[in-house]
C-alpha positions as CSV (number, residue, x, y, z in Angstrom):
1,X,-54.9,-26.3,43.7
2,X,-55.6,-30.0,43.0
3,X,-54.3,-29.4,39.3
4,X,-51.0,-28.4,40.5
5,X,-49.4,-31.7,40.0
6,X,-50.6,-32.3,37.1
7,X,-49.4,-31.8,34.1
8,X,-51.7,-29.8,31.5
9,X,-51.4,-29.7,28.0
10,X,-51.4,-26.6,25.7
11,X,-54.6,-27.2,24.2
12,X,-57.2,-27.6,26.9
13,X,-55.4,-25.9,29.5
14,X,-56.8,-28.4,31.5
15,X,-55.6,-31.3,33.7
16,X,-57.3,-34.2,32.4
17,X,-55.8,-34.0,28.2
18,X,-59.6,-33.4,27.0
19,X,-60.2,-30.9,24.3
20,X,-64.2,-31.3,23.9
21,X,-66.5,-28.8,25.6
22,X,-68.4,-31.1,27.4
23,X,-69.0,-30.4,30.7
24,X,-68.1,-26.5,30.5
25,X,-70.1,-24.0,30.5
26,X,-70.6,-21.7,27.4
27,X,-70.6,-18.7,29.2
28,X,-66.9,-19.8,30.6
29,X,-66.0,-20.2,27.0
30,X,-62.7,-18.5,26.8
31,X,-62.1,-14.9,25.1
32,X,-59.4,-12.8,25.4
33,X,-60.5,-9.6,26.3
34,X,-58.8,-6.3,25.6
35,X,-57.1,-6.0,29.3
36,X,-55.8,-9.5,28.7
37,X,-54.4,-8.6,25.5
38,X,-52.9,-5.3,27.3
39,X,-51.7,-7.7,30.0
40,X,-49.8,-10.1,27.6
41,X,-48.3,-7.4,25.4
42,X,-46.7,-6.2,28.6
43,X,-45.8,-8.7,29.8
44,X,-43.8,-9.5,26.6
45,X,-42.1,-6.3,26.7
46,X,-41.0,-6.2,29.9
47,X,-39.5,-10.2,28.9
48,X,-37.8,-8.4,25.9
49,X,-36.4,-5.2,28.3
50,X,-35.1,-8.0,30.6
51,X,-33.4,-9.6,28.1
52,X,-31.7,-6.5,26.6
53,X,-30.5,-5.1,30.0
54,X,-29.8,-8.5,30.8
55,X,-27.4,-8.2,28.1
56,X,-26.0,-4.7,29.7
57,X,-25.9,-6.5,32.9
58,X,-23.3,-9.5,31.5
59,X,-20.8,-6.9,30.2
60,X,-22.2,-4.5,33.5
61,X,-21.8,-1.8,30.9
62,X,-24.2,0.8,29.9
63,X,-25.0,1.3,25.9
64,X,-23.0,4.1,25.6
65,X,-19.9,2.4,27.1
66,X,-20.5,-0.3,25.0
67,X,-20.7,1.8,22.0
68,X,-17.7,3.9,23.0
69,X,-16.0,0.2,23.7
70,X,-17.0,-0.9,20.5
71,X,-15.5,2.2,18.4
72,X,-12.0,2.1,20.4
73,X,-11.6,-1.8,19.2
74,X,-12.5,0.1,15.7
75,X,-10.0,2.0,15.7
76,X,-7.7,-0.3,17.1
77,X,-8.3,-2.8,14.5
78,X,-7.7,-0.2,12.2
79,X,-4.4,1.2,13.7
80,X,-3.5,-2.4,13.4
81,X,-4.3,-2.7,10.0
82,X,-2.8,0.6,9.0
83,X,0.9,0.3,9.4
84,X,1.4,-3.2,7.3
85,X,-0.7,-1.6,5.3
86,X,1.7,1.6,4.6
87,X,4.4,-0.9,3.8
88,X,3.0,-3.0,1.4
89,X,2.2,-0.2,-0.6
90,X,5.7,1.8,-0.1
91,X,6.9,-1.7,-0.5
92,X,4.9,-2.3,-3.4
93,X,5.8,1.2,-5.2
94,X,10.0,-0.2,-4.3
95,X,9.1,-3.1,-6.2
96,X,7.8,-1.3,-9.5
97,X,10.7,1.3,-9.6
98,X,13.2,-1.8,-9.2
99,X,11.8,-3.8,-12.1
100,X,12.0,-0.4,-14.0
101,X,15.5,0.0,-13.1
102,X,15.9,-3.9,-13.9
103,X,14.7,-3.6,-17.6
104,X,16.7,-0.5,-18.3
105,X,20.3,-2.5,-17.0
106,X,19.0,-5.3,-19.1
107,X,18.5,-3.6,-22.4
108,X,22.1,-1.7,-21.5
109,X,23.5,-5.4,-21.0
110,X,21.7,-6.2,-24.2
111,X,23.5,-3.2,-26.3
112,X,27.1,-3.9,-24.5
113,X,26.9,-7.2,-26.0
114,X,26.3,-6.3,-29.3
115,X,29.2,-4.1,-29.1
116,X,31.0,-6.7,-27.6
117,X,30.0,-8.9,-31.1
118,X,30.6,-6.0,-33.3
119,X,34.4,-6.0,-31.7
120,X,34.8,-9.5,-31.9
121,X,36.0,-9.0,-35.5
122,X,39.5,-7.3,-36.3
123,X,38.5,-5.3,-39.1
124,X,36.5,-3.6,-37.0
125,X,38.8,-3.3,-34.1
126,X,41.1,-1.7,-36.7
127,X,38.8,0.9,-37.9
128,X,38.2,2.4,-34.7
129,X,41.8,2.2,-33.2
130,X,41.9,4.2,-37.0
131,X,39.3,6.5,-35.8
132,X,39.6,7.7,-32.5
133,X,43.3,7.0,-31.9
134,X,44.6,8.3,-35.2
135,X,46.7,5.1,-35.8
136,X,48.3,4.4,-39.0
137,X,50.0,1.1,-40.8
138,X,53.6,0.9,-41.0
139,X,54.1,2.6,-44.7
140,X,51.0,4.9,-44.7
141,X,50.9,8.5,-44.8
142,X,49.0,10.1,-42.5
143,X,46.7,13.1,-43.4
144,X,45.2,15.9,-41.1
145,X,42.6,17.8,-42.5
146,X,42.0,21.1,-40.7
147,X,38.6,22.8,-41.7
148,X,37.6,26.1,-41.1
149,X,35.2,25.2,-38.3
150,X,38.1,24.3,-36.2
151,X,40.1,27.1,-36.2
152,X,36.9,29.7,-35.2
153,X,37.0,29.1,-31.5
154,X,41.0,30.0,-31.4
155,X,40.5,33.2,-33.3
156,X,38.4,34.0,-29.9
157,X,41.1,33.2,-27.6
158,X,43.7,36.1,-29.5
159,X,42.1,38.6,-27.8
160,X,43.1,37.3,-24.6
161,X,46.0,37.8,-22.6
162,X,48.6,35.3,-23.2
163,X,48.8,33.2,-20.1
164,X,52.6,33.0,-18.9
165,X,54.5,29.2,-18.9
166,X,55.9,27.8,-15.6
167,X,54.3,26.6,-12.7
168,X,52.3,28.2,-10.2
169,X,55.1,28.0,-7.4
170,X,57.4,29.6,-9.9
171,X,55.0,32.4,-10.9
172,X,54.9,32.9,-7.5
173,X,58.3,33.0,-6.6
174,X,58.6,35.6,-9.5
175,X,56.1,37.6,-8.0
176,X,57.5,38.2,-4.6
177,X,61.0,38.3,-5.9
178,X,60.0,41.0,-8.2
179,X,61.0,39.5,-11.4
């Protein structure tokens, strides 16, 4: 009880600092036995158990609350994550189609303007005014040339009835006068 105040060291384990053995007894020589042992493992474990529930006792939450706590801010988080997510990639897939769309208008830009060089010249205006519009020069003589393959899809048609001229109104008209 004397020893109380003092302060011991970690050594010794006794009051006055000494480590020697003088003055003690061998039989008081210290061994742990197997009930200390027993007694210190325990003693540990119950520290560790304190500390764990004292864990559970902070939050006031038992592990399985904690656990079904910990997967609902899971799925939170991936809720949350989920949505920007979708767009970026429906975004992402706009993106690609759009630069697809971009290099075909740029290659038709690029073949409009090479038409646009090719009738920059009036020779070449001429040829297709020539061409498609049947224009001739003032003096010229102007030539149709009818082959065979054009005249096949009338001899069709002459097996059709003829179809009567006039307007509808007038076809009408003639129908209910009975002319």
């Amino acid at each position: 009880m004397a020893d109380r105040g003092r302060a011991r060291t970690r050594r010794s384990g006794r009051a006055d600092g000494g480590g020697s053995s003088r003055g003690r007894r061998p039989e008081r020589a210290r061994r742990t036995t197997t009930t200390e042992v027993r007694a210190r493992t325990r003693l540990r474990r119950s520290l560790a158990a304190k500390r764990a529930s004292g864990a559970a006792k902070v939050l006031g939450m038992s592990t399985t609350r904690r656990a079904a706590v910990v997967a609902i801010v899971v799925c939170a988080l991936a809720f949350t994550i989920a949505v920007p997510l979708r767009t970026y990639l429906s975004q992402k897939s706009e993106v690609s189609e759009q630069q697809q769309l971009q290099s075909e208008l740029q290659r038709s830009v690029a073949q409009l303007e090479g038409r646009k060089a090719e009738l920059s010249d009036p020779a070449q205006i001429e040829a297709e005014a020539r061409k498609r519009f049947g224009f001739v020069k003032p003096g010229e003589t102007p030539y149709i040339v009818q082959l065979p393959e054009d005249k096949a899809p009338e001899q069709g048609q002459q097996g059709e009835q003829a179809v009567p001229a006039g307007s509808w109104y007038e076809k009408l008209w003639d129908q209910v006068a009975g002319g």
